[in-house]
C-alpha angles and dihedrals in degrees: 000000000000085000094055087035088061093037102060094045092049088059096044087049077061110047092052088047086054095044091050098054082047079053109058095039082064114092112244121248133199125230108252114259124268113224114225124208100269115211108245109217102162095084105030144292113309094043126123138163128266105231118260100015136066083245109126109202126185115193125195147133145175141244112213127182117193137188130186131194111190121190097205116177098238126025096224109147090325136119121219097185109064130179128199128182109177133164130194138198133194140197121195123183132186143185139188105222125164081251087066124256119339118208136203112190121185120174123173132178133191124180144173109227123178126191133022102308107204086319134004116313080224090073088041092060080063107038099039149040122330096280130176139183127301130217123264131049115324125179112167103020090275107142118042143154123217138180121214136178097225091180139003115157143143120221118200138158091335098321129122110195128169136016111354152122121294121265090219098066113087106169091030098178087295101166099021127112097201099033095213097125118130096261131109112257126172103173095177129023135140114257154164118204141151125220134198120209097206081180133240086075092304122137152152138197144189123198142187109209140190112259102207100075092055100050132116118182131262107235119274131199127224105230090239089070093042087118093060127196097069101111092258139122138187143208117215109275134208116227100264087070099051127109109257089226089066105029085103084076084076103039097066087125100277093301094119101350115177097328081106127202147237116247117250111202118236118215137182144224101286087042093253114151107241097176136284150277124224109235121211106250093179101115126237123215106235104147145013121263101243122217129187133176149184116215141170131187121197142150091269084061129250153318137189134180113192140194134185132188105201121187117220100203125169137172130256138265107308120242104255085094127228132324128205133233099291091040108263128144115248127211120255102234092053076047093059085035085063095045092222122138122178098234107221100256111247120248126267130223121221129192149199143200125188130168127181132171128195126210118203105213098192089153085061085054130310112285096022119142154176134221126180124170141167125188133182134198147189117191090345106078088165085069097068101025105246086130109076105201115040124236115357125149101231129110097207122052113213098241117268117343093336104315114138106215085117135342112228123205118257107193142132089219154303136250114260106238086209111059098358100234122136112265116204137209123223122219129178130182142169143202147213121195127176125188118200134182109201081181139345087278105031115067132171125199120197120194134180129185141170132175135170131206115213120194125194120290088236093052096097102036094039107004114124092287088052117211104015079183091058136083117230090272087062098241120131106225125169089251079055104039092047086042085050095049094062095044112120086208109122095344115160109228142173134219143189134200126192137171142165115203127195105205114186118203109188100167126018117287092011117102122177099192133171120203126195120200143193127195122185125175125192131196127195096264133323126331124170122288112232093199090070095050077258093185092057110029092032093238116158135187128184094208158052133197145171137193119203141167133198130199114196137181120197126194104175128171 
């Protein structure tokens, strides 16, 4: 054993000897280097280096959780408890180039949101983000998710291009928790717009923006109210509400479907009225809404003068043909016997001016700061904020924040029946915000607002429903022109929002903050209360208002 014991090792002892001398004749080779993550200082903290490129990228994001309690006037088919969970990520790249930096920017946000939050979440399914519906039981649309690309844009030399916010808005619900002051504030639209730095915090920009997000609708009629001075008004039906006798009016082959129109009167040689035409409201998009604006930024703080061009363009007559004055149809050969053609209206341009400043009042406490700001409009009521919210396709509001004691009309205008040219409205509104640090980790921000719709003069006596003052018959008696004056149809009004929030941070990036608001809204005298059944029992109000509060909880990194 001690033999075969020797031998083996023997030959082990060789073979390493062998293999070592095989060894040392080889070229040595290092192991490849392992890139490490680089800190990335050139464009701000947060920043490092994608391995491999000269690329910095700073990822974060946020989870919110949000309650509202709203203190609505009437319960009808709203929610006053609400309840939002919502996260965010975001992705920022940057470059050096010899052009200078050159920025990609992706920010998406997903959220869970139950009740009726400041309106139905059935609106909100058209006005907002792609939403769908939620688990759980849901009667009334009530819970729902959505996903939304709040912002996805490249900046280079100067230029602005993708998903991002508008260059017109200067206070943009900077210090608020629930984000419903009169201001304009878009936060997300798709764009294309070029800026000059002249130095010293000077610059300006022009834009080229998507119109959708700032539109409000032109008026629209329901066919049951095409022969107009009867009282009456109507808010815009589906096709399961409509008389039998009329649904024909939405089944034309998809040419003009259920958008609905506004009569246009058709008149003759002589000017006698012979009957009307239903024009196509629904609005076409032709052209880009374009911004431009002219900013500094210095220590002192910061000031912005806007200005939007925004396009009103709608489609032509159906093609149901014409009606006469009792609204019949008539045929179309006593039509081309009367020689007399509806004309599609031109379209209309509307406009908009804003200017804001902001004060920083370090010597009050260190970030404290000032924002004022005024807007007019006219035929782009998104521009100034009197919409709240943004967007949606609706002529009638329902009140503040979803009461139902009257619905005003949001529009940004109507087609006149008489000439058919676009009539606008004109809006204006202006803002107050304070900013206010008690301590490094206890903060208050203070916000007023008011803004005021005005209509023509001519909306209510020859606006598409004609005399709101008339009977059917067209005769102004004292029952019609009582019944007329508390009409909501066309009524100018004014609102006001208001709110004071307490936000406590008691660790970096984590804020705990409580907001309390007030909506009032205000209509050129008295129109019926629906919530006491006004049309039957007589019952008026002159205004609407809403309490709410909202309890929120940030984590951001």
């Amino acid at each position: 054993m001690k033999l075969v014991k020797s031998l083996l090792l023997g030959s082990a002892a060789g073979l390493f000897a062998v293999a070592g001398a095989q060894a040392a004749d080889l070229p040595m080779t290092k192991a490849a280097p392992v890139e490490y993550v680089k800190v990335c200082a050139v464009h701000g903290v947060g920043f490092f280096y994608i391995p491999g490129t000269d690329t910095c990228i700073k990822i974060g994001g946020r989870a919110q959780f949000q309650y509202e309690f709203a203190q609505y006037r009437s319960l009808n088919g709203v929610d006053r408890s609400n309840f939002i969970g919502a996260g965010r990520i975001q992705v920022d790249a940057r470059t050096a180039t010899a052009w200078g930096t050159l920025r990609t920017f992706i920010r998406f946000d997903i959220a869970s949101r139950t009740g009726n939050q400041h309106g139905s979440t059935g609106v909100f399914r058209q006005w907002g983000p792609n939403s769908f519906n939620a688990t759980g039981i849901d009667t009334a649309n009530r819970a729902n998710k959505y996903v939304d690309v709040d912002k996805a844009f490249i900046q280079f030399a100067g230029l602005t291009a993708g998903r991002a916010s508008s260059f017109y808005d200067f206070y943009a619900n900077d210090i608020e928790l629930t984000g419903f002051s009169i201001t304009s504030d878009v936060w997300s639209t798709n764009l294309l717009a070029y800026t000059y730095h002249f130095g010293d915090g000077w610059s300006a920009t022009v834009s080229a923006e998507d119109p959708s997000f700032r539109r409000m609708p032109l008026f629209s009629v329901n066919p049951q109210s095409a022969v107009p001075g009867a009282n009456l008004t109507f808010a815009q039906p589906t096709t399961g509400n409509i008389s039998p006798s009329l649904a024909a009016l939405c089944t034309d082959g998809g040419v003009n479907g259920c958008t609905y129109g506004s009569p246009v009167y058709l008149f003759n040689a002589a000017g006698d009225r012979i009957g009307f035409a239903n024009v196509d409201i629904s609005q076409r998009q032709q052209l880009p809404d374009f911004v431009a604006n002219l900013r500094v930024d210095q220590d002192w703080g910061s000031a912005q003068i806007s200005a939007a061009v925004h396009q009103v363009s709608i489609g032509g007559y159906n093609n149901l043909g014409v009606y006469n004055n009792s609204g019949v149809l008539v045929s179309p050969a006593n039509v081309a016997a009367a020689g007399v053609y509806p004309q599609r209206p031109e379209a209309a341009y509307g406009y908009a001016v804003q200017g804001g400043v902001k004060f920083n009042l370090p010597f009050l406490a260190p970030g404290d700061a000032l924002w004022l700001q005024a807007a007019y409009a006219r035929g782009a009521m998104s521009y100034t904020g009197v919409n709240n919210p943004l967007g949606y396709d609706f002529s009638t509001g329902a009140g503040i924040g979803g009461g139902t004691r009257f619905n005003v009309y949001t529009l940004d205008g109507y087609v006149d029946p008489n000439s058919g040219d676009i009539k606008l409205t004109k809006s204006w509104s202006a803002a107050a915000a304070f900013l206010h640090y008690w301590s490094p980790e206890w903060r208050s921000g203070f916000v007023f607002t008011y803004g005021q719709l005005d209509y023509p003069g001519s909306a209510r006596t020859a606006g598409p429903l004609g005399n709101l003052y008339a009977n059917s018959a067209g005769s102004v008696t004292a029952a019609s022109a009582a019944a007329g004056s508390t009409n909501i149809a066309f009524k100018s009004f004014n609102e006001i929002v208001t709110m004071a929030n307490l936000v406590w941070s008691p660790v970096k990036d984590l804020d705990i903050g409580v907001e309390v608001l007030y909506q009032r809204i205000d209509v050129k005298g008295r129109v019926v209360d629906n919530n006491k059944y006004g049309a039957l029992t007589g019952k008026t109000v002159s205004f609407d208002d809403n309490w709410l509060t909202r309890f929120r909880i940030d984590r951001t990194f």
